[in-house]
C-alpha positions in Angstrom: 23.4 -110.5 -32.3 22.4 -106.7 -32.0 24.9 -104.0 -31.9 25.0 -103.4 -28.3 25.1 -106.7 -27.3 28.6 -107.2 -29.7 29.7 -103.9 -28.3 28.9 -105.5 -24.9 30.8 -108.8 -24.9 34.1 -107.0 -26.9 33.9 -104.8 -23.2 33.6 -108.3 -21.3 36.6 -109.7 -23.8 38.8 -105.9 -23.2 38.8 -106.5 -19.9 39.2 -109.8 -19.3 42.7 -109.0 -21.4 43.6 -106.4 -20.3 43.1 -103.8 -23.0 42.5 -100.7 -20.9 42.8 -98.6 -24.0 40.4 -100.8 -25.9 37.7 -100.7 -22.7 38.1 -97.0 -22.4 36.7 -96.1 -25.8 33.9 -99.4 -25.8 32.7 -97.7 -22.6 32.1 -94.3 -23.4 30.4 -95.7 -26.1 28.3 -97.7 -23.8 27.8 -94.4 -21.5 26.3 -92.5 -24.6 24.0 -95.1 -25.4 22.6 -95.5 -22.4 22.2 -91.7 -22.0 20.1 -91.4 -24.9 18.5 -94.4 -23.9 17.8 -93.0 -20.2 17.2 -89.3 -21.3 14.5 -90.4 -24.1 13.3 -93.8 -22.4 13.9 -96.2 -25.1 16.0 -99.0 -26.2 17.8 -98.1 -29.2 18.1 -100.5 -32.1 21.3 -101.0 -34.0 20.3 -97.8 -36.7 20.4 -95.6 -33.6 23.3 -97.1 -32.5 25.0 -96.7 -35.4 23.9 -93.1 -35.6 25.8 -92.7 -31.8 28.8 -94.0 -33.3 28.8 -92.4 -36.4 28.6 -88.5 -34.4 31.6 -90.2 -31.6 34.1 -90.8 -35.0 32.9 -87.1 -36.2 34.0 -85.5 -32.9 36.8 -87.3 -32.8 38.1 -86.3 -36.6 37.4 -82.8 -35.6 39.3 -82.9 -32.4 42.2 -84.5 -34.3 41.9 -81.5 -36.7 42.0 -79.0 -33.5 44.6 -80.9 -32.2 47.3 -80.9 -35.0 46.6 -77.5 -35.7 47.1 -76.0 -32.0 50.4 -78.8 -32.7 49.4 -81.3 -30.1 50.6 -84.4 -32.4 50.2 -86.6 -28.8 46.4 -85.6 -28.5 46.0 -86.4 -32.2 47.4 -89.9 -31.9 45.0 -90.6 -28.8 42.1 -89.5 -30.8 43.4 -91.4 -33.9 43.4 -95.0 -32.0 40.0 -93.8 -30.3 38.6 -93.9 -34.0 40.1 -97.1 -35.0 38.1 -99.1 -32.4 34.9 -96.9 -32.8 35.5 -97.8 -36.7 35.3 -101.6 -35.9 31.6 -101.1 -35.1 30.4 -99.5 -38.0 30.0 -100.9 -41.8 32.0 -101.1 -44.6 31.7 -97.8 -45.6 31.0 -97.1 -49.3 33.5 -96.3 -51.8 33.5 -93.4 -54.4 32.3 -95.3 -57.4 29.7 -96.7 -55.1 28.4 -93.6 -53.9 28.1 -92.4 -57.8 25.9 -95.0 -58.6 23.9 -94.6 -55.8 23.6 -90.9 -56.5 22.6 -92.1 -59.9 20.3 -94.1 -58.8 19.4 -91.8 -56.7 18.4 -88.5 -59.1 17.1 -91.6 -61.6 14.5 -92.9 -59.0 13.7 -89.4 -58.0 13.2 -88.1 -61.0 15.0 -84.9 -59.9 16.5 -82.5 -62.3 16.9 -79.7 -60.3 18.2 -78.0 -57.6 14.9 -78.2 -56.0 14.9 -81.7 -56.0 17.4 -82.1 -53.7 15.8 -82.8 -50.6 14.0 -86.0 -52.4 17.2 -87.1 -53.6 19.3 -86.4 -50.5 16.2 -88.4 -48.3 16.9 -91.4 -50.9 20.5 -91.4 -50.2 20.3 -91.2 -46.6 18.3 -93.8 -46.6 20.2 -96.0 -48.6 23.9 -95.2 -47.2 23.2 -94.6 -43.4 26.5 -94.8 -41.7 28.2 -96.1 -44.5 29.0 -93.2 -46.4 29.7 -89.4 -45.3 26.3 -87.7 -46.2 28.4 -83.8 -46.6 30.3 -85.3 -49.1 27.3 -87.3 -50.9 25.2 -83.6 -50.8 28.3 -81.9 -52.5 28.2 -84.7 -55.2 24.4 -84.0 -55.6 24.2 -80.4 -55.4 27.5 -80.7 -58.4 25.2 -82.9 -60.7 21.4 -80.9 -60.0 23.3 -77.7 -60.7 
């Protein structure tokens, strides 16, 4: 079963039940897909799927950010329980020692060992970790260990 079509039936099951929370958030997702899909005239797969959930849990961290800081604890919340659903839909992300090796294996495979190898390395990892690990953070690590 492809992304969309899971995202689909958990809309079908949200409002058969009731959650209006639950169906608000599964059908904005569902209106941003099919926008790119309209605006580009494609059908996206579940990588570009992912990739549209992926940037809706990074607006929503930075508006909880916003939020607490202009002391809007309420808004936060909201935003907070928007990203618990939105997280359902994405993969287990990986954890830090996972993302070493991989950054290992990475500069290894590459054979970087410098600064100006970064953009091979950084290509490997991406390609390797989509959506399951935060790419600024991975660079960071790289740009520590090519330094």
């Amino acid at each position: 079963m492809t992304l969309k079509a899971r995202i689909r039936e958990d809309m079908i099951a949200a409002m058969k039940s009731g959650d209006k929370d639950r169906l608000k958030v599964i059908r904005l997702v569902m209106a941003a897909v099919k926008q790119i899909e309209v605006d580009k005239r494609i059908e996206l797969d579940d990588a570009a799927t992912l990739t549209v959930l992926n940037k809706m849990v990074k607006q929503r961290h930075d508006s909880v950010t916003q939020f607490r800081e202009g002391g809007r604890e309420d808004l936060a919340k909201i935003e907070i329980e928007e990203i618990a659903v939105l997280e359902t839909y994405l993969p287990e992300q990986l954890s830090a020692a996972e993302l070493d090796a991989l950054i290992d294996q990475a500069i290894a495979d590459t054979g970087a060992d410098s600064m100006r190898d970064m953009g091979k390395v950084m290509g490997f990892i991406k390609q390797k970790a989509e959506g399951r690990a935060d790419i600024g953070a991975a660079s960071t690590k790289v740009k520590a260990r090519l330094a």
